[in-house]
C-alpha positions in Angstrom: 102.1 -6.6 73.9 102.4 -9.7 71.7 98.4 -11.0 71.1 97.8 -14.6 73.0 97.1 -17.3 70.2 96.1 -20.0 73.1 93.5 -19.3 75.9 95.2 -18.7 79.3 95.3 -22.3 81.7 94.0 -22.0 84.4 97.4 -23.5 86.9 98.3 -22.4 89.9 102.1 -23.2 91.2 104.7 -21.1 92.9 106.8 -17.9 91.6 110.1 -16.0 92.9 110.2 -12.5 91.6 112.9 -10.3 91.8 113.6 -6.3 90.4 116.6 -4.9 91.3 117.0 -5.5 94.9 113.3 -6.1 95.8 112.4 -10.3 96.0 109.0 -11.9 96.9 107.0 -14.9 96.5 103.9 -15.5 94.7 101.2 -18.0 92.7 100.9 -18.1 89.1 97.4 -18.2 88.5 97.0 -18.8 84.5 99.5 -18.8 82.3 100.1 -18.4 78.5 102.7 -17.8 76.1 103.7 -14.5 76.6 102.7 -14.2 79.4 101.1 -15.3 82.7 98.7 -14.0 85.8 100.5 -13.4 89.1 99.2 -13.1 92.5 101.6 -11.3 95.0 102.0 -9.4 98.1 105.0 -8.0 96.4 104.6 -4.2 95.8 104.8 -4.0 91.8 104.1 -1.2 89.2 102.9 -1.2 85.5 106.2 -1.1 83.3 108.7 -3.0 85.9 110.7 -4.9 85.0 111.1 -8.8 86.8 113.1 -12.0 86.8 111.0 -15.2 87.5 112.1 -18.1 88.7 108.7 -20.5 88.0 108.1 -23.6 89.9 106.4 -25.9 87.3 104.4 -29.0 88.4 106.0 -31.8 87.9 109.5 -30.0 87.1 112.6 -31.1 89.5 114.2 -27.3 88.7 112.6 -23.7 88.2 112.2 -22.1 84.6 113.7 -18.9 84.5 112.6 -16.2 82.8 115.5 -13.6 82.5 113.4 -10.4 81.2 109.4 -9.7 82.1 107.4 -6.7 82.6 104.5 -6.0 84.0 101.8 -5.0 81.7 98.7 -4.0 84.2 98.0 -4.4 88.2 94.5 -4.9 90.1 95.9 -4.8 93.8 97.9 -8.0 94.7 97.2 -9.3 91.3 99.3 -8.2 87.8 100.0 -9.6 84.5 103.3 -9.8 83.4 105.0 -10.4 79.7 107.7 -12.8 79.3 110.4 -10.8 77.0 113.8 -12.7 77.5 114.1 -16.4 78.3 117.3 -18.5 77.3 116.2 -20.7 74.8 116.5 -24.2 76.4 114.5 -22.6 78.9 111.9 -21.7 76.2 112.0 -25.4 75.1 110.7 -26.8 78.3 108.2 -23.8 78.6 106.6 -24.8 74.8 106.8 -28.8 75.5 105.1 -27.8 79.4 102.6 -25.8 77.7 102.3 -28.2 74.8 100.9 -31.1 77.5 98.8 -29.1 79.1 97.1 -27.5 76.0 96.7 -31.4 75.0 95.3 -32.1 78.5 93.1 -28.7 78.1 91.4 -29.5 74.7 90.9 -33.6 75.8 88.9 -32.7 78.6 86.7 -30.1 77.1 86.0 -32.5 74.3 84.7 -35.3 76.7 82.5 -33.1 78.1 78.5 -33.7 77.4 77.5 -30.7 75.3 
């Protein structure tokens, strides 16, 4: 697994999954680059492989990721690694990621210490 270089935000917005023939819904609870937190009621295993189809905030379209597998489960939650994503869809991924990081690090340097 490829180390994270940013802390995980803390977002919450809506995934498809899909493996095979298997689909479900679910919440994407943080999310990084490579990876991201998912909570579902969709039956997964470490080492399963997943296409996402992630609803970003303030996105008209979903970002599809074409290739992730999960890397560890705790019940309905599991944490998957993104591994194949066309590359304009890695552009709006980085520039979505980008603004929030920005967003991130203004707030917690406005913050009393």
């Amino acid at each position: 697994m490829k180390p994270r270089y940013r802390p995980r935000l803390r977002l919450r917005f809506p995934v498809m999954l899909a493996s095979g023939s298997q689909t479900g819904e679910g919440q994407i609870l943080d999310f990084t680059i490579p990876g991201c937190l998912i909570e579902s009621p969709m039956g997964v295993r470490q080492g399963q492989s997943l296409r996402l189809e992630m609803f970003l905030p303030g996105h008209t379209f979903p970002l599809s990721v074409q290739l992730a597998v999960v890397r560890w489960t705790k019940g309905k939650q599991f944490g998957v690694e993104f591994i194949k994503i066309h590359e304009s869809q890695q552009r709006i991924l980085r520039h979505f990621l980008d603004r929030h990081y920005a967003e991130f690090f203004t707030r917690k340097a406005n913050v009393p210490g």
